[in-house]
C-alpha positions in Angstrom: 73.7 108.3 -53.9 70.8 109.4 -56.0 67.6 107.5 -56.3 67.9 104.1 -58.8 66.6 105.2 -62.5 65.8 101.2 -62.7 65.7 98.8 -60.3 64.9 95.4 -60.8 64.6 92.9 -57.4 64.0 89.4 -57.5 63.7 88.9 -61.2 62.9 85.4 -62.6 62.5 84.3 -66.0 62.2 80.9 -67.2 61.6 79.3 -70.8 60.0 75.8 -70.1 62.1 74.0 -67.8 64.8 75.7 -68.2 65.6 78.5 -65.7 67.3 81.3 -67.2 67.4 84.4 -64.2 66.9 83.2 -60.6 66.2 86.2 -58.7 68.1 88.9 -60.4 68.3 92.1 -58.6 70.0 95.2 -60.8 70.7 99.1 -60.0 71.6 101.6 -62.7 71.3 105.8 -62.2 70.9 108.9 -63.9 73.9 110.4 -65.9 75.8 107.1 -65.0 77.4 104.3 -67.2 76.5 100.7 -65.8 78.0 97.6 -67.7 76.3 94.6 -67.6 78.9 92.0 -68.4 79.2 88.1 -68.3 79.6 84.7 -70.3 77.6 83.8 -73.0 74.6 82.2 -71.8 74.7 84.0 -68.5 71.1 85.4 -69.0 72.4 89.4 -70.0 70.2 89.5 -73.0 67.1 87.9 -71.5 67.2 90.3 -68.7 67.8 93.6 -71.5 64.9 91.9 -73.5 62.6 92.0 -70.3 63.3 95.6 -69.7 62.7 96.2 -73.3 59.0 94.8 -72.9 59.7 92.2 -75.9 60.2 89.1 -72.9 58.0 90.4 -70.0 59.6 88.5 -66.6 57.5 86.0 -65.0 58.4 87.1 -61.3 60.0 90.4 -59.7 59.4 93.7 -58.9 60.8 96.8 -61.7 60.8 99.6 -60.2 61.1 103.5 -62.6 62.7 106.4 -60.8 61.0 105.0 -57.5 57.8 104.1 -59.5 56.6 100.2 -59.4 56.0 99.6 -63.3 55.2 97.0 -65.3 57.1 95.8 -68.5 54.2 93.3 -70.2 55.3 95.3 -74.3 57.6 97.1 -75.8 55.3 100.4 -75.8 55.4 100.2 -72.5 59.1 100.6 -72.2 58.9 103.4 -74.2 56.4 105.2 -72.6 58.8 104.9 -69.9 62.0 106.3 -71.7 63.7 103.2 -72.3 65.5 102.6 -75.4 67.7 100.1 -76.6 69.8 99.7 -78.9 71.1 96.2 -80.4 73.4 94.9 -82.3 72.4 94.7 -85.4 70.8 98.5 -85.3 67.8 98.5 -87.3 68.6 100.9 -89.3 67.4 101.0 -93.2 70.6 101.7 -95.6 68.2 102.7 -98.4 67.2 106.0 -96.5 69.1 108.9 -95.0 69.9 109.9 -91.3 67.3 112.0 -91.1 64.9 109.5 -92.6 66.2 106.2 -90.2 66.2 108.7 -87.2 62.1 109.7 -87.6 61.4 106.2 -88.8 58.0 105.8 -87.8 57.2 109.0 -86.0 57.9 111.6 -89.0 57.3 115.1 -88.5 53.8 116.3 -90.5 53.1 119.3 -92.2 49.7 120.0 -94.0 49.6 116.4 -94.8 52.9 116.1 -95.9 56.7 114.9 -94.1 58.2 118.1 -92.9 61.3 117.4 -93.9 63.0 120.9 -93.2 61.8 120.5 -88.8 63.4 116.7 -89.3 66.4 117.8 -90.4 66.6 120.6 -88.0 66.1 118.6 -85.1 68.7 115.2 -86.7 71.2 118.0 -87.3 71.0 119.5 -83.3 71.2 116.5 -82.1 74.3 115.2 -83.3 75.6 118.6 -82.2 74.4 118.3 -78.5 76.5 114.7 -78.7 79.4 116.3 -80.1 79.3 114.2 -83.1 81.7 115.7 -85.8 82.0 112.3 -87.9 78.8 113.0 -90.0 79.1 115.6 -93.5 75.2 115.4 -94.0 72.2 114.1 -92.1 71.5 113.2 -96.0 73.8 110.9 -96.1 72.6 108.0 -97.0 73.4 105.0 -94.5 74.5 102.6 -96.9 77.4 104.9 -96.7 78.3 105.0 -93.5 80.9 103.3 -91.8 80.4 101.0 -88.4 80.9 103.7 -86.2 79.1 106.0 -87.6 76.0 104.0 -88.0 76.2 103.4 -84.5 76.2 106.8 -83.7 72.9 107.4 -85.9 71.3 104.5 -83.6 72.4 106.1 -80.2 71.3 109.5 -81.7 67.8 108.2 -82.2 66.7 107.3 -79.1 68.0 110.6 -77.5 66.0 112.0 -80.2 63.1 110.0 -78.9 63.6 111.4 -75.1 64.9 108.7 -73.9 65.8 108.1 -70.4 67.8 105.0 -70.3 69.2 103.5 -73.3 70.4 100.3 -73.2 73.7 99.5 -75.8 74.2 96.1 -76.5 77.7 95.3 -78.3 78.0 98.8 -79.1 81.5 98.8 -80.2 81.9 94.7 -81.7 83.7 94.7 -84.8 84.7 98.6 -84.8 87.9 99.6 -85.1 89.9 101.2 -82.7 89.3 105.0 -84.1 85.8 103.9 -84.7 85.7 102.2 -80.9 86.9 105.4 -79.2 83.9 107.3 -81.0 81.0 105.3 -79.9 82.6 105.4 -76.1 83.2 109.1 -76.6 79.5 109.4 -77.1 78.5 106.9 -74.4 80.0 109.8 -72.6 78.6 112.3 -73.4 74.8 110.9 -72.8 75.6 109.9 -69.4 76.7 113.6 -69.2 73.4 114.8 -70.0 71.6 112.8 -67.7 70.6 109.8 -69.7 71.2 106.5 -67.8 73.2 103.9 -69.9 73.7 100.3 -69.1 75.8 98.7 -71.6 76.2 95.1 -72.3 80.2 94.3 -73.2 82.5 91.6 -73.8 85.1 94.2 -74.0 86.3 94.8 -70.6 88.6 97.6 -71.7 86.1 99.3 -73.1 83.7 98.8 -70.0 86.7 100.1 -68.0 87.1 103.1 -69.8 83.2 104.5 -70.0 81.3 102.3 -66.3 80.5 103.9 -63.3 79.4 100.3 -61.9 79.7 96.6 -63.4 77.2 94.3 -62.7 78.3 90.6 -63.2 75.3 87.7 -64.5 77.0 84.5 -63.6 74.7 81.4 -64.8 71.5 83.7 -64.4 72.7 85.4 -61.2 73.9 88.4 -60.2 77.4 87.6 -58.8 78.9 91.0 -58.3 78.0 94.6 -58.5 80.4 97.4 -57.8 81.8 99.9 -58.7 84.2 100.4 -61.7 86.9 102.6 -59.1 86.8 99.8 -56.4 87.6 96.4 -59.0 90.0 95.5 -61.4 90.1 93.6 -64.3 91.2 90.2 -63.0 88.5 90.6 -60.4 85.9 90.9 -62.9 87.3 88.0 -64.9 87.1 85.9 -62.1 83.5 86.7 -61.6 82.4 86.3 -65.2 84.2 82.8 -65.3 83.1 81.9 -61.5 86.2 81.4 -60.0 86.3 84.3 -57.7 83.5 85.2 -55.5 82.2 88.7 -54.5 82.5 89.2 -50.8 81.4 92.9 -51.2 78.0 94.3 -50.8 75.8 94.9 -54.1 75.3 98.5 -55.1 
């Protein structure tokens, strides 16, 4: 196996007196799909929001394509490559594609928004992720549908560079036609070397797109194997903690 993209050993985080990781250790790698699944209130968005830099840990060790980094802001996390991508989006559905994709970082020419290098560069990226649902990267996103919005999100951090995106709930409250599309492009970044851990309460869908699934039980890390060596009533039984993993962790 390839050298770990992230690693994270021993990671604690706590909010008061209340203990919410105890010594989480988590692998994901290059071009691979990882699902991070478990309960509510097993500690899965704490531990995205402390590789995201917005809830630095208070104790373990991250570790960057072999590099020991710290994760004390979210510009720090994106120096790094890592982008994630949550629920609700944050896209704007007063402005175009093109316009949500270079929100913040526009393209300048001679003082002014190059609007023309934008668009060139929205428009080749949804070709390089094979996405066909899109008429116009002028399109404004009020229009889109759920699916397609998501793909817009997804497209902007590989637009951005980014190394390891994080997806949380990409495909809640999609249809089916619109589910198959955002796991389709999963895909298809994994393919081009981006690292994807994606947090799921849809264990079909984490079955269809994982390489590995990592199981947070009560703010530990119960299980982590691969996706070819488990089943589904395995991985239920570790989410719900009525089955225990006798394997060794990834």
């Amino acid at each position: 196996m390839d050298e770990p993209l992230i690693e994270l050993t021993g990671i604690v985080k706590s909010f008061g007196p209340v203990s919410v990781l105890k010594g989480v250790n988590l692998t994901a790698y290059a071009g691979k799909v990882t699902a991070l699944v478990g309960d509510n209130g097993a500690g899965k968005s704490t531990l995205i929001k402390g590789l995201a830099g917005v809830q630095p840990y208070d104790e373990g060790e991250v570790r960057f394509a072999g590099d020991l980094v710290n994760l004390h802001s979210p510009r720090d996390a994106a120096h790094l490559g890592i982008e994630v991508v949550y629920q609700d989006l944050a896209l704007c559905d007063n402005l175009d594609i093109v316009q949500n994709m270079f929100l913040g970082r526009e393209k300048t020419s001679v003082g002014t928004f190059d609007e023309a290098h934008m668009e060139r560069e929205a428009a080749e990226t949804l070709r390089q992720l094979s996405v066909r649902t899109v008429k116009s990267v002028r399109q404004k996103v009020s229009s889109l549908s759920g699916g397609q919005r998501q793909t817009v999100a997804i497209a902007r951090s590989v637009l951005k560079k980014a190394k390891l995106v994080i997806l949380d709930e990409p495909t809640a409250a999609l249809g089916v036609a619109q589910t198959e599309q955002v796991l389709n492009l999963v895909e298809r970044l994994a393919e081009q070397g981006v690292g994807v851990i994606i947090i799921s309460h849809n264990l079909a869908d984490v079955f269809a797109v994982a390489d590995y699934i990592s199981v947070l039980y009560l703010g530990q890390m119960v299980a982590s194997v691969k996706t070819e060596d488990t089943n589904r009533d395995d991985v239920v039984g570790y989410i719900t903690g009525s089955k225990t993993y006798t394997g060794a962790p990834e």
